[in-house]
N, C-alpha and C positions, 0 to 999 in steps of 0.2 A: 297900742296895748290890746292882748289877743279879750275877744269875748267870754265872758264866764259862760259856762252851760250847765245847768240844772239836771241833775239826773233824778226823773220819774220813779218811785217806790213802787215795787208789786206789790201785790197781797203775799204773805209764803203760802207755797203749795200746801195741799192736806196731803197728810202721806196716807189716810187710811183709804182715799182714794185707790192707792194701787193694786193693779193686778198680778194674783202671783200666778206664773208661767209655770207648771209641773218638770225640775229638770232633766234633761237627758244624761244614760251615763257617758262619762268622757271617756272619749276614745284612748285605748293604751296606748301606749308608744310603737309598739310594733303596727298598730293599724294607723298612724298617722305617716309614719317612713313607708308603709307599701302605699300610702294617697298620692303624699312629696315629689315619692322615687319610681312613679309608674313607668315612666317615658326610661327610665333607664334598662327597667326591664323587657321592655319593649323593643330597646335598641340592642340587648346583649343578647337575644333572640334573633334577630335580624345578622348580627355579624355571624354568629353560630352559624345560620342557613347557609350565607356567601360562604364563610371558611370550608364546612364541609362539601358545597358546589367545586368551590376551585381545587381541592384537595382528590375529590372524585373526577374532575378532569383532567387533573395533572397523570392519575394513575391512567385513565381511557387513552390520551395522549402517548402515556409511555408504552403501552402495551400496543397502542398504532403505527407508531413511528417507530 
């Protein structure tokens, strides 16, 4: 037969104790999608560069050859 265990009573907390934090305002949705979705624009910057690299070679290229 398992052991009985006695569970110990706290005092309750005083709530006038607590500290109120002044709050910030919430960020809107538009500034939460450019925090989310940085790296993507980051990445579609980077493909833009290569595409108009290889775009600008293909013309040097043709105009060589």
């Amino acid at each position: 037969m398992a052991k009985k265990v006695r569970r110990v009573r706290r005092p309750p907390v005083e709530e006038t104790a607590a500290v109120v934090v002044p709050a910030r305002p919430a960020p809107s949705h538009e500034e939460e999608l450019r925090e989310a979705y940085a790296y993507v624009l980051r990445d579609l910057r980077r493909v833009f560069i290569l595409a108009v690299a290889m775009f600008l070679l293909l013309i040097i290229l043709n105009l060589v050859l």
